[in-house]
C-alpha positions as CSV (number, residue, x, y, z in Angstrom):
1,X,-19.3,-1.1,-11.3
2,X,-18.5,2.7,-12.6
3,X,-15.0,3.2,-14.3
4,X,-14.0,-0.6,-13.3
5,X,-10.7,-1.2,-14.0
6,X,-8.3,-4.4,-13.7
7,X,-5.4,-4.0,-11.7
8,X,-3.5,-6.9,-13.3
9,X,-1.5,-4.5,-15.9
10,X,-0.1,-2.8,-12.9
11,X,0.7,-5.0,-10.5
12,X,2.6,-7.3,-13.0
13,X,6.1,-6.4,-11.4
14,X,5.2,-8.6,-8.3
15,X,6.7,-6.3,-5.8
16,X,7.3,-7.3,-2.0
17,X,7.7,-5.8,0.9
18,X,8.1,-8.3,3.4
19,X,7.7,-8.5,7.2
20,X,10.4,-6.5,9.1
21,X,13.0,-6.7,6.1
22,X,13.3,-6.8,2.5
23,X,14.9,-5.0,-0.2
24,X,14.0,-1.1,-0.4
25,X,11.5,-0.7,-3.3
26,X,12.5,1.4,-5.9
27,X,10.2,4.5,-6.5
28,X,9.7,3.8,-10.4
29,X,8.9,0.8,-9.5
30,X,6.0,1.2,-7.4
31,X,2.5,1.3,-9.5
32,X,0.7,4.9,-8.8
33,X,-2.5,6.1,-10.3
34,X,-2.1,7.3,-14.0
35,X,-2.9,11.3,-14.2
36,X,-3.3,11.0,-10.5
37,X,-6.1,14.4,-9.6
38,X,-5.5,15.2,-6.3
39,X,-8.4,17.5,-6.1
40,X,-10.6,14.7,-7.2
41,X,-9.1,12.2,-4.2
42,X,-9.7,14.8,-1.7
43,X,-13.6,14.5,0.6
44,X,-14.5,12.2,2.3
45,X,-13.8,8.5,2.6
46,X,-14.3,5.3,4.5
47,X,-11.7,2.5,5.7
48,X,-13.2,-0.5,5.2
49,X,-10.2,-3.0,4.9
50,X,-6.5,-3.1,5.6
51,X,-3.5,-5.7,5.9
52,X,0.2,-5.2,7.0
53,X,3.2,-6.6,7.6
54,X,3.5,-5.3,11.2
55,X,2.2,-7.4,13.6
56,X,1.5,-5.0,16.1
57,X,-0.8,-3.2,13.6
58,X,-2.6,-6.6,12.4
59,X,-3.0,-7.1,16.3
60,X,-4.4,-4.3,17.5
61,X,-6.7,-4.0,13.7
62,X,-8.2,-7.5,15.0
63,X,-9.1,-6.5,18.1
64,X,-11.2,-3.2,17.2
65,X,-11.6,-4.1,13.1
66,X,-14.1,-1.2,12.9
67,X,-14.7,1.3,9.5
68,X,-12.8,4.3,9.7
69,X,-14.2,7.5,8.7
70,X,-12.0,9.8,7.0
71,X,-11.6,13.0,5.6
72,X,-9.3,14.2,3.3
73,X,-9.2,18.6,3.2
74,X,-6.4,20.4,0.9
75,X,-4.5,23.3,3.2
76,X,-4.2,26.5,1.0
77,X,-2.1,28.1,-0.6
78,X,0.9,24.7,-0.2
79,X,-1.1,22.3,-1.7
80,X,-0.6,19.3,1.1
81,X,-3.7,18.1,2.7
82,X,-5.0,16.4,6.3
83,X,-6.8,13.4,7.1
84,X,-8.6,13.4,9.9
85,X,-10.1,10.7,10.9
86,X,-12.8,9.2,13.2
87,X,-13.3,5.7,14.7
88,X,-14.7,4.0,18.3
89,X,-12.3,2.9,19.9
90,X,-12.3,-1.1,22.1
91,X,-13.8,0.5,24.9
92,X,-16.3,2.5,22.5
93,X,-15.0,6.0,23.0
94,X,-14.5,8.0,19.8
95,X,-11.0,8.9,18.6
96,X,-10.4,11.6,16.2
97,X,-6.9,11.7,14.6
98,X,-5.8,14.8,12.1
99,X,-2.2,13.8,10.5
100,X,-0.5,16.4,7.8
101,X,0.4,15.2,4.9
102,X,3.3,16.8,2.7
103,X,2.9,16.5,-1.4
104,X,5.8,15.1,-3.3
105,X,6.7,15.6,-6.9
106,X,5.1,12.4,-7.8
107,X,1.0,13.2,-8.2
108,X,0.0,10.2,-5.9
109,X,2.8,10.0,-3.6
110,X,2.5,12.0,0.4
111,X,5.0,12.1,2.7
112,X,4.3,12.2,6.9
113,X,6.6,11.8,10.2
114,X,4.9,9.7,13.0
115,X,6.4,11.4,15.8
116,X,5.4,8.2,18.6
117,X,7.0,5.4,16.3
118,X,9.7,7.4,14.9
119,X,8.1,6.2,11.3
120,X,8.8,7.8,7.8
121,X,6.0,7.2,5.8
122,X,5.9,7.0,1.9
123,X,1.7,6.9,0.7
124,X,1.2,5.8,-2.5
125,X,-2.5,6.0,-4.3
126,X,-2.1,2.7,-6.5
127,X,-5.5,3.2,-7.8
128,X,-8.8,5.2,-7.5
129,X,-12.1,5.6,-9.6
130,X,-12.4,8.6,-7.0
131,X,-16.0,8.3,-6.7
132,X,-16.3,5.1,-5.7
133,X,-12.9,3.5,-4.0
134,X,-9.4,4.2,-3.8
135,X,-6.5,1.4,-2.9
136,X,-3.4,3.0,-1.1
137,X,0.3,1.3,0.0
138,X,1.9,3.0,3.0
139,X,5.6,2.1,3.4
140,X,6.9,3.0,6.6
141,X,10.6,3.1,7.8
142,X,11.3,3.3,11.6
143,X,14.2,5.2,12.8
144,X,17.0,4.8,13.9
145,X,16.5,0.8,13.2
146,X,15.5,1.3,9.8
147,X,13.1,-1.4,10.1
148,X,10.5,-1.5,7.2
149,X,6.8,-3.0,7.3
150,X,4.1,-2.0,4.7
151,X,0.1,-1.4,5.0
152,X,-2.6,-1.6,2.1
153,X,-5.7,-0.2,2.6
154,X,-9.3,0.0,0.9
155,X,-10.9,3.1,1.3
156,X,-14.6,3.2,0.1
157,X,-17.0,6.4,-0.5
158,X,-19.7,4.6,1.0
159,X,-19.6,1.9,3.7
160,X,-19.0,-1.4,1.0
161,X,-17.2,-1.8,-1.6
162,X,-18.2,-4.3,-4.9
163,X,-17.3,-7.8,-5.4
164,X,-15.0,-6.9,-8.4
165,X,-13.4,-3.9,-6.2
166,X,-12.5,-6.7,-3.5
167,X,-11.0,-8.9,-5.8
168,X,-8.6,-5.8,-7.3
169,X,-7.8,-5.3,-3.7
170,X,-6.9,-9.1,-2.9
171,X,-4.2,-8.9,-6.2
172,X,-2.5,-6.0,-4.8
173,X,-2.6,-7.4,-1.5
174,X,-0.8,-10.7,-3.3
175,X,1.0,-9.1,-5.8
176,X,3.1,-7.2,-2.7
177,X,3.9,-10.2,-1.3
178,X,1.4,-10.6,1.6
179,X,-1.8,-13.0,2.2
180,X,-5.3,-11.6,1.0
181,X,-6.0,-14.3,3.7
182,X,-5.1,-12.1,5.9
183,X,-7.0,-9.1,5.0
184,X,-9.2,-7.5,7.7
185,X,-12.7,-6.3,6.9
186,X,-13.6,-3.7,8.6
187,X,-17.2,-3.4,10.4
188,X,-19.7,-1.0,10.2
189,X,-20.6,-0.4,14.0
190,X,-21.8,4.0,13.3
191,X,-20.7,7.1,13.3
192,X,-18.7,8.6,15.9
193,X,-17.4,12.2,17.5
194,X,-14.7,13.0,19.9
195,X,-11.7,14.5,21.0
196,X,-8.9,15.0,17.9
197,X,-5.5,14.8,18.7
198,X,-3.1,15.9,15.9
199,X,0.3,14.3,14.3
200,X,1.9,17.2,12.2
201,X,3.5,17.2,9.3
202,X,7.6,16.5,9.4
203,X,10.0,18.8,7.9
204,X,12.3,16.2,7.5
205,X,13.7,15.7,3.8
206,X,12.3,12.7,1.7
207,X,13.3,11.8,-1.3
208,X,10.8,11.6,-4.5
């Protein structure tokens, strides 16, 4: 595997981020790519696994556990960037999604507002080869009840991902407190086109 790198000297703080509660995690504490290039993350990538804390999310993943295809564009001359992204849905319509996403002053770290949950979410890029696969941490907060789940995705240029890539991705999954047991892989069922609703980027402040 190009540029293969062990995540065990970053993930040796054992963070957690347990289900529906649990202490909030400090930002310096949080393991982000080192000389994180934003230019180099951007194009296009697939979702090929994922695991959370929500239930709801977990729920509705097992149901339709399908690859995700997303791509990542920078919007000029601000510097944040949308994903849009494309998957069939259960009744195998395509769905395309385009969310903002607001740059912080940590290279690695995005902000976005999910207007239909009332979510803050803090993205983290924990680590990427860029050519090859990226692992990100998405820490949401609901409002007004303040309740806190966390999501940590695989993304993958191609459709797979290495042995030694999974493996990385089952100690981050561990080493943030939840099951790699639990870890949904995501299935390869084709490309898809459709209709592309949009979630725009909040102008709410969030701290870095």
């Amino acid at each position: 595997m190009q540029g293969a790198v062990s995540l065990g000297s970053l993930l040796v703080l054992g963070l957690a981020w347990m289900l529906q509660a649990g202490p909030v995690l400090q930002d310096d504490l949080i393991p982000i790519q080192e000389n994180f290039d934003l230019g180099q993350f951007m194009g296009k990538w697939n979702e090929v696994a994922v695991v959370s804390s929500c239930p709801y999310y977990m729920e509705d993943k097992r149901e339709n556990p399908v690859i995700v295809a997303l791509d990542l564009q920078q919007v000029a001359p601000d510097g944040n960037f949308t994903m849009t992204s494309a998957r069939f849905s259960r009744n195998g319509t395509c769905k395309h999604r385009s969310t903002n996403y607001r740059l912080t002053d940590t290279p690695g770290r995005f902000f976005n507002h999910v207007a239909r949950f009332g979510a803050d979410v803090d993205s983290f890029v924990v680590h990427s080869n860029y050519n090859e696969y990226a692992m990100t941490l998405l820490l949401s907060t609901e409002q007004p009840s303040g309740t806190k789940t966390s999501k940590i995705k695989l993304y993958s240029r191609s459709k797979s991902v290495s042995a030694a890539v999974l493996e990385d991705f089952k100690t981050l999954v561990r080493d943030h407190g939840l099951s790699d047991d639990a870890i949904i892989m995501n299935q390869n069922i084709g490309q898809c086109s459709g209709e592309q609703e949009t979630n725009p980027v909040s102008t709410q402040p969030q701290g870095d």
